[in-house]
C-alpha positions in Angstrom: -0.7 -4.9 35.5 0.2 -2.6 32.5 -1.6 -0.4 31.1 -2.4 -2.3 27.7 -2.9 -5.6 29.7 -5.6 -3.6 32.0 -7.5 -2.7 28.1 -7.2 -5.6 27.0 -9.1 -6.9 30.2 -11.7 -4.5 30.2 -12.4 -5.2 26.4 -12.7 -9.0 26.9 -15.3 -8.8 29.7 -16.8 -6.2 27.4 -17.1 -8.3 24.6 -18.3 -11.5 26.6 -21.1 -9.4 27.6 -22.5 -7.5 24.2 -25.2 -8.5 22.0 -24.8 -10.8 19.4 -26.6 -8.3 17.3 -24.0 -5.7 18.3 -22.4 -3.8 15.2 -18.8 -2.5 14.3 -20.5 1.0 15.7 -22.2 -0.2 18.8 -18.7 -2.0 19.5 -16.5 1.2 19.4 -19.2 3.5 21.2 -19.5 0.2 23.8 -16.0 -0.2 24.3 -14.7 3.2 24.4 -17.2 3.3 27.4 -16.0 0.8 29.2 -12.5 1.8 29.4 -13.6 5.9 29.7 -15.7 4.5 32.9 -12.4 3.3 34.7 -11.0 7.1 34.5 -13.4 9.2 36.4 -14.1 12.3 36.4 -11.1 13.7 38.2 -8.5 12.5 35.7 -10.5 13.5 32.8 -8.3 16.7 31.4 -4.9 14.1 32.4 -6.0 11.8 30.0 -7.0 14.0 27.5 -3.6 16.0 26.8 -1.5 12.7 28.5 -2.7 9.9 26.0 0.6 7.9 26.8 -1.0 8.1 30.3 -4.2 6.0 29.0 -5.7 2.7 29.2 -5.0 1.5 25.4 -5.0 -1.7 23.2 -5.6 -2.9 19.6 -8.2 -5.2 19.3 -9.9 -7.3 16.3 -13.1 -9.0 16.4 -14.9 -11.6 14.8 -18.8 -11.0 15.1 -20.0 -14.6 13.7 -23.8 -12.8 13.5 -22.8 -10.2 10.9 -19.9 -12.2 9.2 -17.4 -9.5 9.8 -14.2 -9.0 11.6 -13.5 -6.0 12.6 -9.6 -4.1 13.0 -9.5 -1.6 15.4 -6.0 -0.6 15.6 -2.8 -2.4 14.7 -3.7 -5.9 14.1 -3.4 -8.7 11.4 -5.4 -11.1 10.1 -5.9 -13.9 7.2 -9.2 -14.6 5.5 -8.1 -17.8 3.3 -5.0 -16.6 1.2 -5.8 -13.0 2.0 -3.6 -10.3 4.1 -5.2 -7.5 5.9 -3.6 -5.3 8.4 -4.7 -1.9 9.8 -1.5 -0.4 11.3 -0.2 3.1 12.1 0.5 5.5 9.4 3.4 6.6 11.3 4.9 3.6 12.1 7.2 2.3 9.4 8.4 5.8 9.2 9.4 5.4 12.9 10.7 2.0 12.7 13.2 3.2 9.8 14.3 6.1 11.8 15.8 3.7 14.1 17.1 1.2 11.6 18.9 3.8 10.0 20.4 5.1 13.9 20.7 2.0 14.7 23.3 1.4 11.4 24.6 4.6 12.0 25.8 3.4 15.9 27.2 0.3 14.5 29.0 1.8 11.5 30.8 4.5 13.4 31.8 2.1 16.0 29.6 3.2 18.7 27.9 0.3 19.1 27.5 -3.6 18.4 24.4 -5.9 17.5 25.2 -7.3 21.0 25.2 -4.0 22.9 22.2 -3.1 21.4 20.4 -5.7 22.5 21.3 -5.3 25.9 20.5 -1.3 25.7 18.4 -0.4 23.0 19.9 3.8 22.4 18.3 3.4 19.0 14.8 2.8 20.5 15.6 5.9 22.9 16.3 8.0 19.9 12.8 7.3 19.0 11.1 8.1 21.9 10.3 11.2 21.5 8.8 10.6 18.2 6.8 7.5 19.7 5.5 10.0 22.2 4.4 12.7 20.0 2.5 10.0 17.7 0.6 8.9 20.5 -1.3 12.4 20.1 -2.6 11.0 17.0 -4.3 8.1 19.0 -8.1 8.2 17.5 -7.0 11.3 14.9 -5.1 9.1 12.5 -5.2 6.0 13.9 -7.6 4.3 15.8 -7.5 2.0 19.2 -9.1 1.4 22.3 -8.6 3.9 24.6 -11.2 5.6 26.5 -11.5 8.3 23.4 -14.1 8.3 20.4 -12.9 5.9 17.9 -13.1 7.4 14.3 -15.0 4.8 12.3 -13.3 5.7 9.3 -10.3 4.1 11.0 -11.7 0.9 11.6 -10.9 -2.0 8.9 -14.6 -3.9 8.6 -14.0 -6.9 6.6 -17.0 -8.6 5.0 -17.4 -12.1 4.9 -19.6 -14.0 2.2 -21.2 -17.1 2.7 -18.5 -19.3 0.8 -16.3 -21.6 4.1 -13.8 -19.4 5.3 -10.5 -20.5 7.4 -9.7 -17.1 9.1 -6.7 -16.2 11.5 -6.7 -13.3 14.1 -3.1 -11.7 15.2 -1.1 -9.0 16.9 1.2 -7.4 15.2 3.6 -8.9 17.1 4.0 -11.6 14.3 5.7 -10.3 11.6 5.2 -12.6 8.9 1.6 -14.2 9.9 1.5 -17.3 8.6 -1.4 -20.0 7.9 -0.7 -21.9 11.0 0.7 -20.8 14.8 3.5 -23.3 14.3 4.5 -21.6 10.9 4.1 -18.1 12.2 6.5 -18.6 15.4 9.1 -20.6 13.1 8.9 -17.1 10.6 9.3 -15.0 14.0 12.1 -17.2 15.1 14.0 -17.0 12.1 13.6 -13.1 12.1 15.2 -13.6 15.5 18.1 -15.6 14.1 18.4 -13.6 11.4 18.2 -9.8 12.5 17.6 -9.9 16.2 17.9 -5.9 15.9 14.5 -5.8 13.4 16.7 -3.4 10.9 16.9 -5.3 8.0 14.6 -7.4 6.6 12.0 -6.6 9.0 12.1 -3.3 10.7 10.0 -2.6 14.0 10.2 0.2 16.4 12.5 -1.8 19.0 14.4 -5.1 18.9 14.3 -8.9 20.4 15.7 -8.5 24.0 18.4 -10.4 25.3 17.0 -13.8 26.4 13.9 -13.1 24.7 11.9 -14.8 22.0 10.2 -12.5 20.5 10.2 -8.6 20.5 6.3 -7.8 20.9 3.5 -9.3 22.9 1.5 -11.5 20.5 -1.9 -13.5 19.9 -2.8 -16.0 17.5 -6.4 -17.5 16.9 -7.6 -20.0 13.7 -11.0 -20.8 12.9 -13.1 -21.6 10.1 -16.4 -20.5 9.2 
């Protein structure tokens, strides 16, 4: 099991088990717990300077007591006909860099959209940038990952009493749409379209070969 699988387990049973009372606070102090339990003691100091070592996932949360969802990390979601996201403030800058090496390789003949699925050496160039963002993990940007969360980094949406349809994503969608049928027509077409993600939509690493999509993803659709 990967690392952000194993989170993402620990923060489901986590969440099955709080209070229905439980705030956006009492979440992040809860959760942080919960993962921080699973190190120990012993890899303490490993954790704290190897944060690409660490248990980590995005989450967002719907607490139907408070009317709120709450984005802890890089997430998406649709409250009627409005967008929220909360991602990285590093990320686009990141995901350019490679679109622009990734032109660069094809341009000077060094490498085709084909090859580059197949072996990603734009993603690689990235990597060490990728790395050295991951020190920012609960400094600039918040997630799950054993650390304190900064609250100020958390996206708490409000919800008034009017009937809302709401939809819960990754960001593995790139264009969420209204329905999960319209979102993974979008996400195939970005596949068809620019299989590299350099263009249109530009993301930190590509669709693999064989692959139909580029990013884990979850979907949810309710109404309240």
């Amino acid at each position: 099991m990967s690392n952000g699988r194993y989170a993402a387990t620990i923060i489901s049973r986590y969440i099955k088990k709080m209070p229905a009372t439980t705030t956006s606070a009492e979440f992040c102090r809860g959760v942080t717990a919960a993962i921080k339990k699973k190190y120990g003691r012993r890899h303490a100091e490993l954790y704290a300077t190897h944060p690409e070592e660490r248990l980590t996932a995005s989450c967002i949360v719907y607490s139907r007591l408070r009317r709120e969802i709450w984005m802890v990390g890089d997430c998406q979601c649709l409250v009627g006909d409005n967008y929220f996201d909360n991602p990285k403030p590093s990320e686009q800058l990141v995901a350019n860099q490679r679109a622009e090496e990734a032109r660069r390789l094809i341009d000077e003949g060094k490498a085709t959209v084909e090859s580059l699925l197949d072996n990603d050496i734009a993603r690689e160039a990235i990597i060490p940038r990728l790395l050295e963002e991951m020190r920012n993990q609960n400094v600039t940007y918040a997630v799950v990952d054993g650390f304190p969360i900064p609250r100020q980094k958390v996206k708490v949406i409000p919800l008034d009493f009017s009937p809302w349809t709401i939809v819960l994503a990754s960001d593995g969608y790139p264009f969420l749409k209204p329905t999960l049928s319209e979102s993974e027509e979008a996400l195939e077409e970005q596949r068809r379209r620019d299989p590299l993600n350099i263009t249109t939509f530009k993301a930190t690493k590509a669709f693999r070969r064989g692959m139909n999509s580029f990013d884990d993803r979850s979907y949810i659709r309710f109404t309240v």
